[in-house]
C-alpha positions as CSV (number, residue, x, y, z in Angstrom):
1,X,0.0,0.0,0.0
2,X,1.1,3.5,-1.1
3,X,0.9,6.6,1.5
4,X,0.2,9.5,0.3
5,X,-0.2,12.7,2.0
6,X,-2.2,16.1,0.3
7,X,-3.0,19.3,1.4
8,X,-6.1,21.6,0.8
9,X,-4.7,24.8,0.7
10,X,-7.2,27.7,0.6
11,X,-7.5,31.1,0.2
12,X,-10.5,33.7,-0.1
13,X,-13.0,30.9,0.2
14,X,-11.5,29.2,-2.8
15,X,-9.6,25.7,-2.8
16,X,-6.7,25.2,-5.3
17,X,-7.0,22.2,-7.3
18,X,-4.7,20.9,-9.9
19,X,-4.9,18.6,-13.0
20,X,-2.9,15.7,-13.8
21,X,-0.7,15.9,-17.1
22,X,-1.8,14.1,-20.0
23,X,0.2,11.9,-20.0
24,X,0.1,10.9,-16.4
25,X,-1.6,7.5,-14.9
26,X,-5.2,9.2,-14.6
27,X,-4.7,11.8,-17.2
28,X,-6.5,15.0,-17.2
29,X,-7.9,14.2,-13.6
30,X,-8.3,16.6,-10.8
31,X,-7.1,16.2,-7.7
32,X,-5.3,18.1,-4.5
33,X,-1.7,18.5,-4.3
34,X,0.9,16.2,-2.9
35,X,2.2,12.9,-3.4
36,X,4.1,9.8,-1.7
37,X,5.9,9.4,1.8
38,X,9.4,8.8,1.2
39,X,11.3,6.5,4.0
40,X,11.4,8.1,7.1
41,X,9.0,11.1,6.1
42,X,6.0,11.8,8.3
43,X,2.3,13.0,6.2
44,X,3.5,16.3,7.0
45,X,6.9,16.4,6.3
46,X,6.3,14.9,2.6
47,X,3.0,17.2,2.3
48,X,6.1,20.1,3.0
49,X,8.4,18.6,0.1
50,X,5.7,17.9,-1.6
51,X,4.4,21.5,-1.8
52,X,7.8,22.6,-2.2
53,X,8.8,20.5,-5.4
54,X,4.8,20.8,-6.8
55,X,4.3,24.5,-6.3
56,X,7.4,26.3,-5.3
57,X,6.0,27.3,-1.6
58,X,6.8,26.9,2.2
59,X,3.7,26.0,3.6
60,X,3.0,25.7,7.4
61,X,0.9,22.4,7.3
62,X,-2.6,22.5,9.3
63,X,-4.8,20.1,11.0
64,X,-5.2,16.6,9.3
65,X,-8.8,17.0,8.0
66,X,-9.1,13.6,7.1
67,X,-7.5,9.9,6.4
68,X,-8.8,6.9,4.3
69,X,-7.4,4.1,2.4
70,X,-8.2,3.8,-1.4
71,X,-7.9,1.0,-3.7
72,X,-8.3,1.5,-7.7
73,X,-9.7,-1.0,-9.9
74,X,-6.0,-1.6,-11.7
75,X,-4.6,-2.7,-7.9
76,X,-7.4,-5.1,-7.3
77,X,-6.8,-7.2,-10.8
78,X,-3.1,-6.8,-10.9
79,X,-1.1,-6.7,-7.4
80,X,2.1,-5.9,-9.6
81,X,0.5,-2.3,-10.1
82,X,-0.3,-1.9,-6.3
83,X,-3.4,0.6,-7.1
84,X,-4.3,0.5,-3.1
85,X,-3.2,3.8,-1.3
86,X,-3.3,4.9,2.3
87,X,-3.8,9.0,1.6
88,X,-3.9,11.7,4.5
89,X,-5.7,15.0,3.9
90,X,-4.0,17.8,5.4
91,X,-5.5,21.5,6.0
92,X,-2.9,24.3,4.6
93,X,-3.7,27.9,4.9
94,X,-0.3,29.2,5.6
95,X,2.5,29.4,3.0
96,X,4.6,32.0,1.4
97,X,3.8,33.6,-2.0
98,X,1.7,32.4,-4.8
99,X,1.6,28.9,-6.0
100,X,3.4,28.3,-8.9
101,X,2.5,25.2,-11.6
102,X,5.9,23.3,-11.8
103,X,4.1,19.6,-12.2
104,X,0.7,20.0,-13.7
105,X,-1.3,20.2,-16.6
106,X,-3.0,23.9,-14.6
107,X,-3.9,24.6,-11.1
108,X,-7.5,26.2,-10.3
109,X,-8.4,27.6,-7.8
110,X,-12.3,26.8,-7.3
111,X,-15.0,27.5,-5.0
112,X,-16.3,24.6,-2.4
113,X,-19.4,24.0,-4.9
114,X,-17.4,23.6,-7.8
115,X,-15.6,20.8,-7.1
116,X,-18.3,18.6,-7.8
117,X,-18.5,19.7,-11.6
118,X,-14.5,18.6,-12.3
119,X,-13.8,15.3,-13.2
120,X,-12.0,14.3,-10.1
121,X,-9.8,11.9,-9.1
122,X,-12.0,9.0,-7.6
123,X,-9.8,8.3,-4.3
124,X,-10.5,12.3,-3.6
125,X,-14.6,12.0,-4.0
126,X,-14.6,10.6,-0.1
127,X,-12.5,14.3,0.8
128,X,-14.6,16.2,-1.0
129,X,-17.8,15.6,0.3
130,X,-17.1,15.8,3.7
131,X,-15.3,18.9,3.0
132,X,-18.7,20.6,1.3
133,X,-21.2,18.2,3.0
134,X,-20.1,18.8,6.5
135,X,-19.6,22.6,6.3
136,X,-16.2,22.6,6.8
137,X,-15.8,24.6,3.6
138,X,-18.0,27.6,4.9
139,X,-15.1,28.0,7.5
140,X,-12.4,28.1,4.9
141,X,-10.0,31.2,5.4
């Protein structure tokens, strides 16, 4: 199983998405930055390099908003592709300057009620509607 750890970062009420490249496993899918634990790395320390590498920011990583464990249809009919993924949500507010798009096909930054109308990334679905469902989005700085 893979861990992964992402962040929602907000800002004005808005959430920043991204979209995979092209020619990336999932093309063209939306999803919230951040990527694999590397040996030894804690969710929030990889979320940090993570940010860093994806968006060229220092972020100051928040509360963990949520955790669940994901399996796509490819890691349930091949175990050589390992599609199972353990993936903590993390809360990021605080980071310096404005993200920059070094790994993506574009970032968005989109309201709480918009998320629903991009094609998103199936193992973020579970995220998102506790994010909007439960109301923490009405909170968002």
């Amino acid at each position: 199983m893979k861990e992964v750890a992402v962040g929602i970062l907000s800002r004005g009420g808005k959430i920043l998405t991204c979209q995979r490249k092209g020619n990336a496993v999932y093309a063209l899918k939306w999803e919230f930055p951040g990527g694999k634990l590397e040996p030894g790395e804690t969710p929030a320390e990889a979320l940090r390099r993570e940010l860093h590498e994806e968006l060229g920011i220092e972020a100051r990583i928040g509360e963990e908003f949520h955790r669940q464990e994901w399996v796509y249809a490819e890691g349930a009919d091949d175990l050589k592709k390992d599609g199972s993924y353990r993936v903590f949500y993390y809360m990021v507010a605080d980071y310096t300057s404005e993200p920059v798009n070094r790994a993506f096909e574009q970032i968005r930054w989109v309201t709480p009620a918009e998320l629903g109308s991009l094609d998103i990334l199936e193992g973020n679905r579970e995220a998102i509607d506790l994010l909007v469902k439960n109301g923490r989005a009405s909170s968002l700085p």
